[in-house]
N, C-alpha and C positions, 0 to 999 in steps of 0.2 A: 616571530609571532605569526607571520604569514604560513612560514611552512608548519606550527603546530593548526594553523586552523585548516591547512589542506590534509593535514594527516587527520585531522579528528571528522573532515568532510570523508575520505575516505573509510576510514573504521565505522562511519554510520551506513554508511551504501553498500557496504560488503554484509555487516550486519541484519542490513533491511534487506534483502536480496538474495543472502547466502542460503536459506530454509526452503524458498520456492522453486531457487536454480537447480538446488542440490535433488528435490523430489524429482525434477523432471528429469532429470540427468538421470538419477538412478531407476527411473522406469523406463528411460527407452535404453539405457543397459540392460536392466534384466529383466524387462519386459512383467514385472510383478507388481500388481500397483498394492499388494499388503505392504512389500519389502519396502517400494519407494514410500507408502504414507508410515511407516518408524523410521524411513531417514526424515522425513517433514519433521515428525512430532520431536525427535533427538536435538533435529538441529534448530525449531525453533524453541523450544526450552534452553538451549546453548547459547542462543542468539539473547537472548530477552537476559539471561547470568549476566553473559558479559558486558549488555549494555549498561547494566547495574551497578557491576563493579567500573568498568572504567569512565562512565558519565557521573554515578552517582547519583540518577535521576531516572525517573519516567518518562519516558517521551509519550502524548496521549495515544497519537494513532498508531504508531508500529507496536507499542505494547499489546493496545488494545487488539489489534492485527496478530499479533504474535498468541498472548491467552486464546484468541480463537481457533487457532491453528492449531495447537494443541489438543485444546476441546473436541473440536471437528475431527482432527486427525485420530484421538485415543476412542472417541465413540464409534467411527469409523473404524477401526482395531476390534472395539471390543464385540460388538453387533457384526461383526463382518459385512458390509455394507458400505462399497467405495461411493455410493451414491450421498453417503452424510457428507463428506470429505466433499463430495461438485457441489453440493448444495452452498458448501462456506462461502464461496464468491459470492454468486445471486444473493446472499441473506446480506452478509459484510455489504458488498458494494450499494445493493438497494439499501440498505438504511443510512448508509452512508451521503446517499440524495438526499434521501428524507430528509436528514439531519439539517442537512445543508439548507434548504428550501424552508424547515420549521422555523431553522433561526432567523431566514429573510423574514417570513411572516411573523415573528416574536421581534422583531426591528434589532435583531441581532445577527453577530457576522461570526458563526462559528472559524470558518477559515480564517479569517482575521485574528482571531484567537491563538489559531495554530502556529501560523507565520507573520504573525505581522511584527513577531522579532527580526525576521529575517529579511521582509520587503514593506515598506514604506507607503502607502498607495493613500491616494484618495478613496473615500468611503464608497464612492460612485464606481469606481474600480474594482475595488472591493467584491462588492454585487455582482457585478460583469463576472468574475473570475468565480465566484461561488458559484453562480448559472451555470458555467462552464462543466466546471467540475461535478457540477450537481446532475446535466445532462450525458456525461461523460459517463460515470456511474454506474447512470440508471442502462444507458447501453449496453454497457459488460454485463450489466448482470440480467438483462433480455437476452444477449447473447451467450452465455452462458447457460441460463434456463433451455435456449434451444440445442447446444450443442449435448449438454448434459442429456438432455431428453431423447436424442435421437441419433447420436452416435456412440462410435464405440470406446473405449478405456482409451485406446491410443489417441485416437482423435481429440480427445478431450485433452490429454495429458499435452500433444500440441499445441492446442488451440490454446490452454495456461500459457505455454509460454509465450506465444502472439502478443496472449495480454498486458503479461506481464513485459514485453518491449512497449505496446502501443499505450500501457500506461508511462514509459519513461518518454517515447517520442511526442506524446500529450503537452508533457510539463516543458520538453523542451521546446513546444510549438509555444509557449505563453509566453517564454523569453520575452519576444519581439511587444509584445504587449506590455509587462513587466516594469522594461526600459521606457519604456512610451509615457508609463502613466505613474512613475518613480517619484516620490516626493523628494525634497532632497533631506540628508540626515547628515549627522556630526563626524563623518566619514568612519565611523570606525569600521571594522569589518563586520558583516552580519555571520551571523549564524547560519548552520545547513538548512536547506527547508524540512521541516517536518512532516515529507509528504506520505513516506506509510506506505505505496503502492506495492 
């Protein structure tokens, strides 16, 4: 049971991960960001099949993540305009605060929603960790806006990947919090988190 739940934790992190890595990979290979946005748009329509066929479900955020990458990636295709394609971050990530921040003020816990199959928290926690991520965010996509605005394709295609670690070193920094503020539950194993970065 254990090793199926670390196999299914792995086919979700290769899945969620495999469309972003492969874009930057194939730009600072061939230096062409048309070429690298049809490996995005390929691999994330590929990514989002097979979570389909082997979950058998939607996950909200990496789907929702994934439809936009497509979107973004094929408008950017079509318009020739790698500038739709930088935009997805700044748009994605700032509503993704939004979100977060409406549902504190609507005295609901979207994140809570998302994982709280997975992690256990006091409601008080909860909030903490929504702010978190809600400030987190709103960051990436100010920094994003500036990178997009004032550098060049490569720079930008780096600067993706920065984010895309300092969103995984983020989650790995909440660990310690996590454990801290863990209610206790009926030991089973949890679920992968459904973080979508």
């Amino acid at each position: 049971m254990a090793e199926a739940g670390r196999t299914r934790r792995l086919f979700v992190w290769l899945v969620d991960t495999a469309p972003g890595v492969l874009f930057i990979a194939a730009f600072l290979i061939s230096r062409d960001f048309r070429l690298a946005t049809w490996v995005l748009v390929v691999a994330a329509a590929l990514a989002l099949t097979a979570s389909v066929i082997v979950e058998r479900r939607f996950r909200p955020m990496p789907t929702t993540v994934g439809v936009l990458a497509v979107l973004f990636g094929g408008a950017s295709l079509l318009l020739r305009s790698p500038d739709i394609l930088k935009m997805k971050m700044s748009i994605v990530d700032g509503l993704l605060g939004a979100a977060l921040f409406a549902g504190l003020a609507m005295k609901r816990n979207p994140l809570k929603y998302v994982l709280g199959a997975a992690f256990r928290l006091s409601d008080r926690a909860w909030t903490t960790l929504t702010v978190r991520y809600a400030l987190f965010w709103w960051a990436c996509a100010v920094a994003n806006e500036i990178v997009r605005r004032t550098q060049s394709d490569h720079t930008w295609v780096v600067f993706r990947g920065v984010a895309l670690a300092a969103g995984v070193l983020f989650a790995i920094a909440q660990a310690p919090f996590l454990m801290k503020h863990a209610v206790a539950h009926d030991g089973a194993e949890p679920p992968p988190p459904d973080l979508g970065v």
